[in-house]
C-alpha angles and dihedrals in degrees: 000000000000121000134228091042114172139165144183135187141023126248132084137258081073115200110217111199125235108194123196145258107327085336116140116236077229087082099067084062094043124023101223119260105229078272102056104034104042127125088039113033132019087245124224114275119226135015125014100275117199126244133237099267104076091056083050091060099057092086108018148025110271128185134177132175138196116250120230106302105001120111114320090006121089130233114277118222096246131037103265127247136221083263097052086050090056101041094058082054088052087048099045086046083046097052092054095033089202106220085232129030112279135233117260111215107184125183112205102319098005088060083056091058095049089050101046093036096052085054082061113040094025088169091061112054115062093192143349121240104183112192105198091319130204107235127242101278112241090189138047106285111250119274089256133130109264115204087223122058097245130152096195113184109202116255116240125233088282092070089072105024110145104266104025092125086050104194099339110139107252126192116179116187112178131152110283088213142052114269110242127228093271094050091050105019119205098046131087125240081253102063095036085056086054107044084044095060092033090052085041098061087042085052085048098057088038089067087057087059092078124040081219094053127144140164131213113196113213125213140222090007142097133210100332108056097158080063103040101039102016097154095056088051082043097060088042097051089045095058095036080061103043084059089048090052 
């Protein structure tokens, strides 16, 4: 069972938070202040802000975890794979036991896991929120540290093969425009050009994916849109959820 489980709130549709590569769950209660949040994210300067998930909870129940070594959870003893990933959210999804199925909001990776994991256990999952999602590999992931312990195989075609989803209701908010070299330090305007168009026409393909698919383009923000515009992901996931309920 997964660590650092916390939840908020009473209502269902739940919506059950998926964070993203080597990112506490903490931080959908608390956008992390350029301490906290370096190497992965800029950080927010000033006083503590909330997250997103407080205003969530105003109208329904919302959990999130922490994966396998990642914040409040401790290292497992071996790297984990795409089946032990799966197995904590079966195990989080287990421990509240929602009376219909919830609502998986996923940032980046985290994203990746909602939406393959739905394909698997499509029961299970009532809806996809897909905060600036990594898409499905098709290829090996690059020899690089991960700051989670992961062992990651890559998926094959049939991971983002129109229809998939089926019918499973989809919403993909992501930035409509490239991050700049203060929003993600350390790359040039160049790359981030790059990575944003290339992540665009992935996005793209990924709405195919689901025959109830839509996409909301945020402005003014990078990577993490649920902690630079949260209001705006706030008022999309809030209607995305009115027509779930």
């Amino acid at each position: 069972m997964a660590s650092g489980l916390r939840e908020q709130g009473e209502g269902e549709p739940a919506l059950v938070l998926l964070s993203g590569l080597g990112d506490p769950a903490a931080w959908w209660w608390t956008a992390p202040t350029p301490q906290e949040a370096r190497p992965h994210w800029r950080g927010l300067e000033g006083e503590p802000r909330a997250g997103i998930a407080p205003t969530l909870a105003q109208w329904t129940r919302v959990v999130a975890y922490d994966r396998a070594g990642v914040g409040a959870s401790p290292l497992p003893a071996q790297p984990h794979t795409w089946a032990d990933v799966y197995a904590e959210l079966d195990a989080v999804l287990d421990s509240f036991q929602p009376s219909q199925p919830p609502i998986l909001v996923g940032h980046s990776l985290g994203g990746m896991i909602a939406s393959t994991y739905a394909r698997r256990r499509p029961g299970r999952v009532g809806g996809l929120v897909l905060l600036d999602p990594t898409p499905p590999p098709l290829a090996a992931p690059p020899p690089m540290p991960l700051p989670e312990p992961l062992a990651l195989t890559p998926f094959g075609p049939e991971e983002v093969a129109p229809g998939a989803l089926g019918d499973l209701p989809l919403l993909l908010i992501a930035p409509d425009r490239p991050a700049t070299p203060a929003e993600a330090p350390g790359r040039t305007q160049e790359q981030l050009d790059a990575r944003f168009h290339t992540r665009r026409a992935r996005h793209l393909e990924w709405l195919t994916l689901s025959g109830r698919s839509r996409a909301v383009g945020v402005d003014h923000s990078g990577h993490y849109v649920h902690l630079e515009r949260p209001q705006v992901v706030v008022e999309a996931i809030r209607a995305f959820w009115e027509n779930s309920a």
